[in-house]
VEXVOFI-321012 format. One line per field, with one value per residue: residue number from 1; residue in one letter; x, y, z of N, C-alpha, C in turn. Coordinates in steps of 0.1 Angstrom, whole numbers, plus 2048, in hexadecimal, padded with zeros to 3 digits. Layout:
N
resi <- [NUM:...]
resn <- [A:...]
n_X <- [X:...]
n_Y <- [Y:...]
n_Z <- [Z:...]
ca_X <- [X:...]
ca_Y <- [Y:...]
ca_Z <- [Z:...]
c_X <- [X:...]
c_Y <- [Y:...]
c_Z <- [Z:...]
END
This chain:
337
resi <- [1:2:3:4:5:6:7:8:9:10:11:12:13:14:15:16:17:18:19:20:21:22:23:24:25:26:27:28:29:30:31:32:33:34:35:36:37:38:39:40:41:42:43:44:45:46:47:48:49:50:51:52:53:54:55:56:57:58:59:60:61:62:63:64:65:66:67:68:69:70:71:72:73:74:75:76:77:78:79:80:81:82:83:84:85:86:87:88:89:90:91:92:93:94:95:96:97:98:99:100:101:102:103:104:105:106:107:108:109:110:111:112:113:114:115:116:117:118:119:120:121:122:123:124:125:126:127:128:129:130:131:132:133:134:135:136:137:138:139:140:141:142:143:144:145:146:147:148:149:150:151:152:153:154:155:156:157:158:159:160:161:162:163:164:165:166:167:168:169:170:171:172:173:174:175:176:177:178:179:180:181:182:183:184:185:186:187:188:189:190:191:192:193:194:195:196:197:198:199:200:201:202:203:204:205:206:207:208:209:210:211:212:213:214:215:216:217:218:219:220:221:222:223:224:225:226:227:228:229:230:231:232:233:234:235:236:237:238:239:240:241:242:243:244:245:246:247:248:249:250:251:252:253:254:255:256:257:258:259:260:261:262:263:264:265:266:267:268:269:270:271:272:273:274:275:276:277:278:279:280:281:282:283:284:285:286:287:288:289:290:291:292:293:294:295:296:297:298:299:300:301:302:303:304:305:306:307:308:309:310:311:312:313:314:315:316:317:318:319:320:321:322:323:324:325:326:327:328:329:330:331:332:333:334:335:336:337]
resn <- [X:X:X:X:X:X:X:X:X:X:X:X:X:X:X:X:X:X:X:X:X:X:X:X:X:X:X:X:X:X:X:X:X:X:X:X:X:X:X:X:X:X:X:X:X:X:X:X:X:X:X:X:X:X:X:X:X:X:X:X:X:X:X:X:X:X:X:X:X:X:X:X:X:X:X:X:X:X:X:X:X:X:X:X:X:X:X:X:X:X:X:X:X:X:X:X:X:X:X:X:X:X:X:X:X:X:X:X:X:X:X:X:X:X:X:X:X:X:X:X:X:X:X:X:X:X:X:X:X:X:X:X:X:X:X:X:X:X:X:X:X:X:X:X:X:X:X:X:X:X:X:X:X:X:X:X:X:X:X:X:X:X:X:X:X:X:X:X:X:X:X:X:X:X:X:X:X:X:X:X:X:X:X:X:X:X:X:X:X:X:X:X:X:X:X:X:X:X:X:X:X:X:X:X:X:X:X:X:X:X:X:X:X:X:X:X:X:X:X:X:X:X:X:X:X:X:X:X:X:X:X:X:X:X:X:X:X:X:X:X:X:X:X:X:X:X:X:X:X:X:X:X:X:X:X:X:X:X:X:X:X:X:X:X:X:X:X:X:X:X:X:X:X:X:X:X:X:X:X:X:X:X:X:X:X:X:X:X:X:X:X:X:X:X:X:X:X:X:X:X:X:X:X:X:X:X:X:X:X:X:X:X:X:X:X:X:X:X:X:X:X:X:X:X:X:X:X:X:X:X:X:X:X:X:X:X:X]
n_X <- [C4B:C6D:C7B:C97:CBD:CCA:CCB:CBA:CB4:C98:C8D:C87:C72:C5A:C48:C3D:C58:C5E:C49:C4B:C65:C60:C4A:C59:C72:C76:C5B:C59:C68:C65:C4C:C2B:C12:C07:C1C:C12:BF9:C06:C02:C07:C13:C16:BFF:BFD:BEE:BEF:BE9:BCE:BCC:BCE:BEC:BFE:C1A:C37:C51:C6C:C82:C9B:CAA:CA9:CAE:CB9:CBF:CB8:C99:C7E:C6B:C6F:C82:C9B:C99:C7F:C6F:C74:C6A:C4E:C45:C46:C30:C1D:C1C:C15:BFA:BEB:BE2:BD0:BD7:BE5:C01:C19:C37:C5B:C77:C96:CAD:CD1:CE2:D04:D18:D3A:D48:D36:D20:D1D:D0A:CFB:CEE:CE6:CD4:CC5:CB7:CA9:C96:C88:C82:C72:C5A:C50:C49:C33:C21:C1B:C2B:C40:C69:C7A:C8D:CAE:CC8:CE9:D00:D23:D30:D49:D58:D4C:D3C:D24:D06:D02:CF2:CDB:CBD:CAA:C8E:C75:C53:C37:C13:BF5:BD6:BB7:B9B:B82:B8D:B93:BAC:BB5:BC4:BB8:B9E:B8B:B6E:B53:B46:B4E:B5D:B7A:B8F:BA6:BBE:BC9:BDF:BF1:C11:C22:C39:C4F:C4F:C5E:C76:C86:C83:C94:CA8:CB8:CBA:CA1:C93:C76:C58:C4A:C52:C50:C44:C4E:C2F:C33:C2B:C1A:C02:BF1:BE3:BC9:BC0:BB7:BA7:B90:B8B:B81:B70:B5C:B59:B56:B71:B7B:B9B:BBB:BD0:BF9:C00:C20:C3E:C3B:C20:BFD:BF1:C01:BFD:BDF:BDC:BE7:BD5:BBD:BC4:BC9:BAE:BA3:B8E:B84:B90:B84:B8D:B8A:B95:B94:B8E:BA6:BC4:BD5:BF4:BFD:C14:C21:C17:C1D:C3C:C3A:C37:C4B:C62:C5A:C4C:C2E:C15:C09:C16:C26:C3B:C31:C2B:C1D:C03:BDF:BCC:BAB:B94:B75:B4F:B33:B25:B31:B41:B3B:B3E:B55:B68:B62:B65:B84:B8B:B8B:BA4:BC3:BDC:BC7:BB9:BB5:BAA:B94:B7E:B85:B7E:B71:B6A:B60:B51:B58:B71:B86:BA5:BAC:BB9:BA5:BA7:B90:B91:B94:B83:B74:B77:B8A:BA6:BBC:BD1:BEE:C00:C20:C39:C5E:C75:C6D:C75:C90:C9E:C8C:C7D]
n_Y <- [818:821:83E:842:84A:853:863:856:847:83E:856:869:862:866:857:849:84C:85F:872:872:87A:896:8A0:897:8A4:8BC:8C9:8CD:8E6:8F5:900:90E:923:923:90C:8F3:8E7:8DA:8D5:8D5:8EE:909:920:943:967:984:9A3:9A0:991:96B:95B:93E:92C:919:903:8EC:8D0:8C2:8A3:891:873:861:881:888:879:861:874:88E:8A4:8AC:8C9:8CA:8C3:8CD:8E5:8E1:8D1:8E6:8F7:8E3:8DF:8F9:8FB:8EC:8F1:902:91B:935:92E:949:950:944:937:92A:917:90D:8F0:8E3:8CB:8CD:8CA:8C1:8C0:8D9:8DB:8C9:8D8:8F2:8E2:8DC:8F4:901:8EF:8F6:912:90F:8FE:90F:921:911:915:929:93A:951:949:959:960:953:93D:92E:919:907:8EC:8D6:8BC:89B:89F:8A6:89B:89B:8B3:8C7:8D5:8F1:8FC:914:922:93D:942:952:94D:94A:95E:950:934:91A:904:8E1:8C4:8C4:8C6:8B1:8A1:88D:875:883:884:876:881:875:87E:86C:851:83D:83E:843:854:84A:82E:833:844:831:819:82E:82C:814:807:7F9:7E7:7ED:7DD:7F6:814:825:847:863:876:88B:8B0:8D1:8DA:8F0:8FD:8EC:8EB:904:908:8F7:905:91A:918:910:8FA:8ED:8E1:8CF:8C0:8BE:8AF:8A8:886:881:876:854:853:84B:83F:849:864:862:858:86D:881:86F:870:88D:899:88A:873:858:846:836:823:817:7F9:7EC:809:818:827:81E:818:7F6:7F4:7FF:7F0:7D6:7DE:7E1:7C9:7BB:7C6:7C3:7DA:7ED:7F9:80D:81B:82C:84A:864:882:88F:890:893:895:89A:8A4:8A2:8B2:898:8A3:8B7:8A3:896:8AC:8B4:8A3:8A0:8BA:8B6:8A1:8AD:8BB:8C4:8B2:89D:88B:86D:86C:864:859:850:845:84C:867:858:859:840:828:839:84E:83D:82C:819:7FF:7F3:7D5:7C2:7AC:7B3:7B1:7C2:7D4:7E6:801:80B:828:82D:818:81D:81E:81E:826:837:85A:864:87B]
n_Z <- [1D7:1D8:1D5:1D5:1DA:1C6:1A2:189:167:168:172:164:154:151:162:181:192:18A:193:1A7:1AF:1A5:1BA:1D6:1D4:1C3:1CA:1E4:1E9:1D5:1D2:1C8:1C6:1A6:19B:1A9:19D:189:16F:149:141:156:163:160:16B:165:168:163:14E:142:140:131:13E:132:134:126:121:10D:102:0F3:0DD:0BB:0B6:09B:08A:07D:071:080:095:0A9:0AB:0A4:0B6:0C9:0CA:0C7:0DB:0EC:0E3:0E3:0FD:10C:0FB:10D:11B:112:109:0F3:0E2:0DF:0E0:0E2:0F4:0EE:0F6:0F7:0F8:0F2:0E3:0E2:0BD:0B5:097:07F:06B:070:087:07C:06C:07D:08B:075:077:08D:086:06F:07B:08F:082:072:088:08E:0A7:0B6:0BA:0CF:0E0:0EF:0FA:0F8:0FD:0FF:0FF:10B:0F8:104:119:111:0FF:0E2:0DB:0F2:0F0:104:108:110:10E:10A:10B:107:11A:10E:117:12F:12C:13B:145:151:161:174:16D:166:161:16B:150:13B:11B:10F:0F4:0DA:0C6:0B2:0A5:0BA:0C8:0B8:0B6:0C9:0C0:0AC:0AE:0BF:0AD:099:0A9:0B5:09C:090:075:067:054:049:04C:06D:077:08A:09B:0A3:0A0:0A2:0B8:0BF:0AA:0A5:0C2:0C7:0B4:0BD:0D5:0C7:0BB:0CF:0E1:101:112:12A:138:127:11A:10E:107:10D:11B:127:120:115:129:13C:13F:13E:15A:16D:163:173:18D:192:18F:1A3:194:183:168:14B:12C:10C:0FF:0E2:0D5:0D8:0C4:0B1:098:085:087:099:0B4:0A6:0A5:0C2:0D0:0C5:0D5:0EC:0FB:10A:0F6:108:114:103:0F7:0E8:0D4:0C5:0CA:0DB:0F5:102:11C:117:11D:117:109:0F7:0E8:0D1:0BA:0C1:0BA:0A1:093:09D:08B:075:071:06C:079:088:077:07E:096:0B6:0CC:0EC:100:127:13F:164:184:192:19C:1AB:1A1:18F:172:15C:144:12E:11E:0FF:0FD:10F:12D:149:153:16B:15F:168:16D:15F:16B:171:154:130:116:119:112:0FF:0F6]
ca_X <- [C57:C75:C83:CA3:CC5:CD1:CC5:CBA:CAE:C8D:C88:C84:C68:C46:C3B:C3A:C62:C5F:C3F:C52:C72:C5C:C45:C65:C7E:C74:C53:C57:C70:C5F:C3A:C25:C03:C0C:C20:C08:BF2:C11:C00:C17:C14:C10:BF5:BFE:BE7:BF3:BE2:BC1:BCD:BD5:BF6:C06:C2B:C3B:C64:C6F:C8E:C9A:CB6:CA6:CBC:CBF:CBF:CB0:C91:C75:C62:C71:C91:C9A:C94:C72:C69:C74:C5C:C3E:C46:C43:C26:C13:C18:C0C:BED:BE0:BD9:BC4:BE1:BE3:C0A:C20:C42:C5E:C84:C9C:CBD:CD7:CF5:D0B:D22:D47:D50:D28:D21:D18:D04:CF3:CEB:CDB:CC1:CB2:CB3:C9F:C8B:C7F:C7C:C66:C53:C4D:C42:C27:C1A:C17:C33:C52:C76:C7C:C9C:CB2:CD5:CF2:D0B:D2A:D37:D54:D52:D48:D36:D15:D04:D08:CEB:CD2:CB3:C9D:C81:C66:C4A:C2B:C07:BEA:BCD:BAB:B92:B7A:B91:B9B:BAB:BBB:BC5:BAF:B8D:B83:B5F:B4D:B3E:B59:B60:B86:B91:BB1:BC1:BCE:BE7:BFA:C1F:C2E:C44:C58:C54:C64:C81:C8D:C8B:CA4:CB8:CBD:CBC:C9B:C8D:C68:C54:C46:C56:C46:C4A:C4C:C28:C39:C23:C12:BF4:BEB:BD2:BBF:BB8:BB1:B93:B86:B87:B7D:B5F:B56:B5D:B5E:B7D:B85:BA7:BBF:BE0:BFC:C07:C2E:C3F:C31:C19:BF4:BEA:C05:BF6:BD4:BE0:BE8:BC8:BB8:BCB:BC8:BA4:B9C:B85:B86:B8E:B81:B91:B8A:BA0:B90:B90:BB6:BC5:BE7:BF9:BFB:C1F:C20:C0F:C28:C47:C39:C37:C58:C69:C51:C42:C20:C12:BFE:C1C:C32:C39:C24:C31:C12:BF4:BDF:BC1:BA1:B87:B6B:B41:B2E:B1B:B36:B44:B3B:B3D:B62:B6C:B5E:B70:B95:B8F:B8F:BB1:BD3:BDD:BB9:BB1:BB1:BA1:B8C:B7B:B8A:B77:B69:B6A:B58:B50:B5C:B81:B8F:BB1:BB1:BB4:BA2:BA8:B88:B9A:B89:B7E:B68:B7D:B8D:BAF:BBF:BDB:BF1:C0A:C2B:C45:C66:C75:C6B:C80:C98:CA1:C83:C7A]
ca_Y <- [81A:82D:84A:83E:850:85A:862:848:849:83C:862:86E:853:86A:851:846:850:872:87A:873:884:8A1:89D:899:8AC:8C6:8CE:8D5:8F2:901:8FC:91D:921:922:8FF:8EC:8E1:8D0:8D4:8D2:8FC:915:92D:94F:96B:994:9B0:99B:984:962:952:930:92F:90D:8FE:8DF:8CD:8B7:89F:882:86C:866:88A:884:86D:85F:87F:896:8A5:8B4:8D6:8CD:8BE:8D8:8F0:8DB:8D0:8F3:8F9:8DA:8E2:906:8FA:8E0:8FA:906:927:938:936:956:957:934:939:921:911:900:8EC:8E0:8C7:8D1:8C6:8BE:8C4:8E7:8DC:8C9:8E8:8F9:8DA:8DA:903:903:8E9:8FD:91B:909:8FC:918:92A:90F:914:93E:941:951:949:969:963:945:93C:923:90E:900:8E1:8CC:8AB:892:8A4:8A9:88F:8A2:8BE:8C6:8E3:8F2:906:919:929:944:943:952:944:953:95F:946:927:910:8EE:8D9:8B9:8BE:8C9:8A4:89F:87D:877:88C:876:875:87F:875:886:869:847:840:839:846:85A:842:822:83E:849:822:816:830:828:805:806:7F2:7E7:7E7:7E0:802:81E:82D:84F:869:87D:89D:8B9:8D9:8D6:8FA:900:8E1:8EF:910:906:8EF:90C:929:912:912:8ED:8E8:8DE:8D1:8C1:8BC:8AC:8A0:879:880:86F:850:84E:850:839:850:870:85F:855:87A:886:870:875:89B:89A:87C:869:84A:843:829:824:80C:7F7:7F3:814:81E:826:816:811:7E7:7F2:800:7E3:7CC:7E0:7DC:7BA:7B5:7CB:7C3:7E8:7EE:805:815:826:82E:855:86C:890:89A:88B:89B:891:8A3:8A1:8AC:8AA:890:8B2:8B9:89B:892:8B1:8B7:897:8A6:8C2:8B7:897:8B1:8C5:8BB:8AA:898:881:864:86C:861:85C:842:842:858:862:851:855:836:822:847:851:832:82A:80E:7FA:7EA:7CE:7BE:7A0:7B2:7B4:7CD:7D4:7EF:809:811:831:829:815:81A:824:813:829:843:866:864:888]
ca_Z <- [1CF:1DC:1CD:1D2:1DA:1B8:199:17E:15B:16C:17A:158:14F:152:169:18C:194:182:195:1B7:1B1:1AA:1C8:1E1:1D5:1BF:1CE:1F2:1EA:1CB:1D2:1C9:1BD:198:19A:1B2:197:182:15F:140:142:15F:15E:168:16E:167:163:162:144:144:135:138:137:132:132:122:11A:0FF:103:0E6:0D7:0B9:0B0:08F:08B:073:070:084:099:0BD:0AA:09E:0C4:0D3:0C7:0C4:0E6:0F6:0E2:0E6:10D:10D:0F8:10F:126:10C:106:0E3:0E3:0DB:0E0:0EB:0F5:0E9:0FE:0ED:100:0E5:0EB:0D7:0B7:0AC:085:07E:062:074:08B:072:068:08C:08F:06A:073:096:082:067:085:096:078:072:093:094:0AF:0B3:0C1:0D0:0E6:0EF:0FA:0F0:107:0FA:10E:108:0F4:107:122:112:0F2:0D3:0DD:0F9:0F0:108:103:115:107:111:105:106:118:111:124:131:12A:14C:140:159:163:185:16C:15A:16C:169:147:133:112:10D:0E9:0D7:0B6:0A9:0A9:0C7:0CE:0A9:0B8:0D0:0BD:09F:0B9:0C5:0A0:097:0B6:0B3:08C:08C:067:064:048:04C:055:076:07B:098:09E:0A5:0A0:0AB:0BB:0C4:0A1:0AC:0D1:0C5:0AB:0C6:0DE:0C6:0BA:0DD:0E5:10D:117:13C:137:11F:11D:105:10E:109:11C:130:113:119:137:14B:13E:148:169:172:165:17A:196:197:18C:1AC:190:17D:158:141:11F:102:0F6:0D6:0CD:0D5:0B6:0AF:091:088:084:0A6:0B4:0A3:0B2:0D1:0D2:0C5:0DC:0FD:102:10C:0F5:10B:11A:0F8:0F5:0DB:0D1:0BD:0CE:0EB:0FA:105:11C:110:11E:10C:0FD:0E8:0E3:0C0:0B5:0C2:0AF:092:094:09C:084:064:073:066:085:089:071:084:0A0:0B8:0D8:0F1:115:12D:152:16F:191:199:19B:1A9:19C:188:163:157:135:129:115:0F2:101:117:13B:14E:15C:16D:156:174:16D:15F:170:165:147:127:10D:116:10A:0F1:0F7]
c_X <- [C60:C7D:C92:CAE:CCA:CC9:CC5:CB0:C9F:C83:C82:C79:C59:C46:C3E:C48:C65:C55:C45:C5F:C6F:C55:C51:C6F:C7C:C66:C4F:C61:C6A:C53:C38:C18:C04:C0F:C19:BFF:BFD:C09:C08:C19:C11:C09:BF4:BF5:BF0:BED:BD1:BC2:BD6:BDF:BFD:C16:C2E:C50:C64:C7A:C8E:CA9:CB7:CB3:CB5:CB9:CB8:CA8:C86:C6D:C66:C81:C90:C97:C85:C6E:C6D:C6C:C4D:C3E:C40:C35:C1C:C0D:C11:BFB:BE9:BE0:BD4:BCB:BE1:BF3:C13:C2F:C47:C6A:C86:CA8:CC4:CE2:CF9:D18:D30:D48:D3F:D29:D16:D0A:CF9:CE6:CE0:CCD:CBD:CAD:CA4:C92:C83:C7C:C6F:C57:C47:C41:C35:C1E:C16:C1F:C42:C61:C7D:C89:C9F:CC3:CDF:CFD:D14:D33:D42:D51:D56:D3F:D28:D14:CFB:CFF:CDF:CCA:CAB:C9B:C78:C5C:C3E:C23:BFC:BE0:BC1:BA5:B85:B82:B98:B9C:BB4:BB7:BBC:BA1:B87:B79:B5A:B43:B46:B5E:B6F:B85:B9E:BB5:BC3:BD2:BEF:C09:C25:C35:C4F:C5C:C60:C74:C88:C8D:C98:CAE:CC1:CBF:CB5:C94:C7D:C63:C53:C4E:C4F:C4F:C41:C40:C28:C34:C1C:C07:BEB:BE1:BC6:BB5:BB0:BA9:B90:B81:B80:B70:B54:B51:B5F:B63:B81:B91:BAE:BCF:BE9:C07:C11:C33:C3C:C25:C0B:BF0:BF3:C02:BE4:BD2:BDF:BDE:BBE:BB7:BC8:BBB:B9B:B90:B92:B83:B8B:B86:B91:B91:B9E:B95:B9E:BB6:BD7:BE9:BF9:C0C:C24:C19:C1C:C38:C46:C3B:C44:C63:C67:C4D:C32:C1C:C0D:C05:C27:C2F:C2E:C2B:C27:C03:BF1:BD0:BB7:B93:B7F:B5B:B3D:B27:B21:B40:B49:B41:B4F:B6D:B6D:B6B:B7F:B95:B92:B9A:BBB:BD8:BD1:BB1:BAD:BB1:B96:B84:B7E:B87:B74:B70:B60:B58:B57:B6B:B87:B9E:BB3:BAD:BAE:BA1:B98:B8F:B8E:B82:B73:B6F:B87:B9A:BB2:BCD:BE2:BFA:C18:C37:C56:C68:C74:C75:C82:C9C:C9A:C7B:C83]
c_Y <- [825:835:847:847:85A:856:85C:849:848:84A:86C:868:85A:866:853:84D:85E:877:879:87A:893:8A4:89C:89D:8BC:8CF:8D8:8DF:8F9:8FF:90E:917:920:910:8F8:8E3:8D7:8CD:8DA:8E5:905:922:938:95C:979:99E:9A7:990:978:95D:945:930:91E:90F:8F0:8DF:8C2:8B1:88F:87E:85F:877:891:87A:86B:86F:886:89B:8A6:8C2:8D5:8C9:8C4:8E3:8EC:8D5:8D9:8F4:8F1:8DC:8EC:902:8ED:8E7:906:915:925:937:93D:955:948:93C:92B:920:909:8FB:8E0:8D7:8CB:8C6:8C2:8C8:8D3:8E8:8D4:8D5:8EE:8F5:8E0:8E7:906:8FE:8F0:909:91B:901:907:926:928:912:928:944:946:94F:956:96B:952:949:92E:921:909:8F6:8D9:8BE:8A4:895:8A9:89A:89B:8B0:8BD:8D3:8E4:8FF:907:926:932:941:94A:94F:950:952:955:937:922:905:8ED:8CE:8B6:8C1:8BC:8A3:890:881:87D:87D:87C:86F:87A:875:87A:857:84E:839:83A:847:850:836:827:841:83B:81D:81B:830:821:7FF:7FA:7F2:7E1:7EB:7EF:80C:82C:83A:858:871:88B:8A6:8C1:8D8:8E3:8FD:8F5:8EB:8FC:90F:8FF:901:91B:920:90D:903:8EF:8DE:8DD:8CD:8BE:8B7:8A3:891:879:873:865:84C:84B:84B:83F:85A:86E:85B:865:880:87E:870:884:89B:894:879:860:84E:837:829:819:806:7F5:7FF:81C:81E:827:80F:800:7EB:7F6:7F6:7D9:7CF:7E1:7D0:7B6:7BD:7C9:7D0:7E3:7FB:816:824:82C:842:85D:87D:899:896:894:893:898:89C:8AA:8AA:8A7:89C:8B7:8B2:898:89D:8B7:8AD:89C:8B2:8BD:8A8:8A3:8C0:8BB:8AF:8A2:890:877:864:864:85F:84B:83A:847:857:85D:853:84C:837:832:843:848:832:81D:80B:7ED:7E3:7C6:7B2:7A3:7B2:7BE:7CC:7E7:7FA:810:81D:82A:827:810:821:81F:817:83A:84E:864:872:890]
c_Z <- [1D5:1D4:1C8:1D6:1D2:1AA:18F:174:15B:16F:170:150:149:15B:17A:196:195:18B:1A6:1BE:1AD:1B7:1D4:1DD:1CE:1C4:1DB:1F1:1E1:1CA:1CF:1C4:1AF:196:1A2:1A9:18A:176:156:13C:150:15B:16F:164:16E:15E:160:151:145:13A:13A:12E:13B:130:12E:11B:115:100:0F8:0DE:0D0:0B4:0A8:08D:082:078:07A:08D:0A9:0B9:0A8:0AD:0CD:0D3:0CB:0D3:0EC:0EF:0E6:0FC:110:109:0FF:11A:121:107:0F5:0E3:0DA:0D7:0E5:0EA:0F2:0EC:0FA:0FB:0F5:0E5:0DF:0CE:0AF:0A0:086:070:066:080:089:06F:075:08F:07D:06F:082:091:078:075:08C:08D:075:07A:097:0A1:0AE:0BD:0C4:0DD:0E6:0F8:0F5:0F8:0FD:105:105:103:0FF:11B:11F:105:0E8:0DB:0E8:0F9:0FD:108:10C:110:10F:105:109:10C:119:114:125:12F:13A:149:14A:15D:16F:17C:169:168:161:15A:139:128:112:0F9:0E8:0CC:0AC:0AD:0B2:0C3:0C0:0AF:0C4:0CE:0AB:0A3:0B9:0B7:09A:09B:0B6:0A6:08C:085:069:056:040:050:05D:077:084:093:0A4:0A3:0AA:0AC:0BD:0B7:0A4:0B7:0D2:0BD:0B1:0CF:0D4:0C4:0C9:0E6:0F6:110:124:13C:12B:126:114:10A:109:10D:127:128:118:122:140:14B:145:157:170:173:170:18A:19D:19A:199:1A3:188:16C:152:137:11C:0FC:0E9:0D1:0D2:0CB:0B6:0A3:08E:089:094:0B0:0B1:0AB:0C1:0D8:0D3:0D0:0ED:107:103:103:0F8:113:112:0F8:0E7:0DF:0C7:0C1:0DD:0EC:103:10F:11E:115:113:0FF:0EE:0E4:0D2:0BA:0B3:0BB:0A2:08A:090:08F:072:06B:070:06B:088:087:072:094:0A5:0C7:0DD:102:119:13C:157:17B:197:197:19E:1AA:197:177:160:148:134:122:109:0F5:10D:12A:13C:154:15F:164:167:168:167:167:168:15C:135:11B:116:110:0FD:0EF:0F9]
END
């Protein structure tokens, strides 16, 4: 696949596009030891303690969405990234670019709803700045945020630790938050109303890790949706994944707007899910755990690693055969983060 000349909504995907226009463009001029390992935080090292500092931007549309905003996913974003490299986090900055003439009242919702956010979560907004651009030069508002955390001593999660045998956990249902996003886009009526999975993840990671849970990677399947977050891991990691199709866990309503729309769910975004691998030892016990936390309750375990099929994902399917989960090609939905 070629990169291409110019840039295309494809580049922004998570998947196959995104991981090449970083790799050839951004890479060979800002390589260091820090960014080399390309997990959803950098982990820096001073004075003999570690912290992982993270950046993310938010350009979702629309704005406002079943269960949540661009204020509330802008927070829980930076957080969710700091804590999947296992970080307590502290402190996030917050970037507005504003395009002229946007509602001031709305404003206010998305700054409430990152301050009510931020609050659940024990961190603080402790600087920021604010852009003002001319109507029709931005789409209504664009936040970003980067955050510091914490990591304590003895914790090493990364995308290169998953070792053969390692069960793969997962918090919850998949693909709320993007079949949540495109309903309110397209003003599509389901029986049900699905909504976005938006939440902070960092009390989760931190009673797995203070209960003394080993942890080799972690990671939350934004966007690209979890067979491209498992692609990566096994990618970095050079092993092989298995996962069940049985035991995914997907809404029927999710499921149904899949069908009707022709996603695959396997690559729909998620804004409050993360996934863990964990040795079979404390397996059960790490289940146990995150199934009785807020975010948790339907949890469950969905495959392992392997020796075998390296850097490949594999879907056991319910009938008992096997196909390959390649990486996402493409973009399936746009500006959903």
């Amino acid at each position: 696949m070629s990169i291409g000349d110019y840039i295309r909504l494809d580049h922004g995907s998570g998947g196959k596009l995104s991981h090449r226009l970083i790799e050839e463009i951004f890479l060979p001029h800002f390589l260091n030891d820090s960014l080399k390992k390309l997990d959803d935080s950098a982990v820096l090292k001073i004075d003999n303690k570690k912290f992982a500092f993270t950046t993310d931007s938010y350009v979702i549309d629309p704005i406002f969405f079943p269960g949540g905003s661009i204020g509330k996913l802008s927070i829980c974003g930076t957080i969710n990234d700091l804590s999947m490299s296992g970080a307590v986090p502290i402190y996030i900055s917050a970037g507005f670019i504003i395009e002229e003439g946007f509602d001031l009242g709305k404003l206010e919702e998305i700054v409430i709803s990152m301050k009510e956010t931020a609050d659940e979560a024990g961190v603080e907004i402790v600087t920021g700045d604010t852009k003002i651009v001319p109507y029709g030069n931005a789409d209504k508002i664009f936040i970003n945020t980067a955050g510091i955390g914490i990591i304590p001593d003895g914790v090493d999660i990364s995308s290169q630790n998953a070792k053969p045998g390692d069960k793969i956990l997962i918090n919850g249902f998949l693909g709320d938050h993007g079949i949540a996003v495109i309903s309110q886009r397209e003003g599509l009526d389901f029986q049900t109303e699905i909504k976005s999975d938006v939440a902070p993840l960092n009390s989760i990671i931190r009673i797995l890790i203070e209960s003394e849970i080993e942890i080799h990677t972690l990671r939350d399947p934004t966007r690209g949706g979890l067979a491209t977050s498992l692609n990566e891991i096994a990618d970095k990691s050079n092993m092989g994944i298995i996962i069940n199709e049985i035991e995914l866990p997907f809404r029927k309503e999710v499921i149904g707007a899949c069908e009707l729309l022709g996603f695959d769910p396997l690559y729909i975004a998620n804004e409050g899910k993360f996934i863990a691998f964990i040795p079979e030892k404390d397996s059960e016990r790490a289940l146990n755990i995150v199934k009785n936390q807020k975010y948790g309750e339907n949890a469950r375990i969905i495959g392992e690693v392997v020796n075998d099929f390296k850097k490949k994902v594999i879907l056991k399917t319910k009938i008992g055969g096997r196909r390959i989960v390649d990486m996402l090609t493409g973009e399936q939905l746009p500006r959903i983060c």
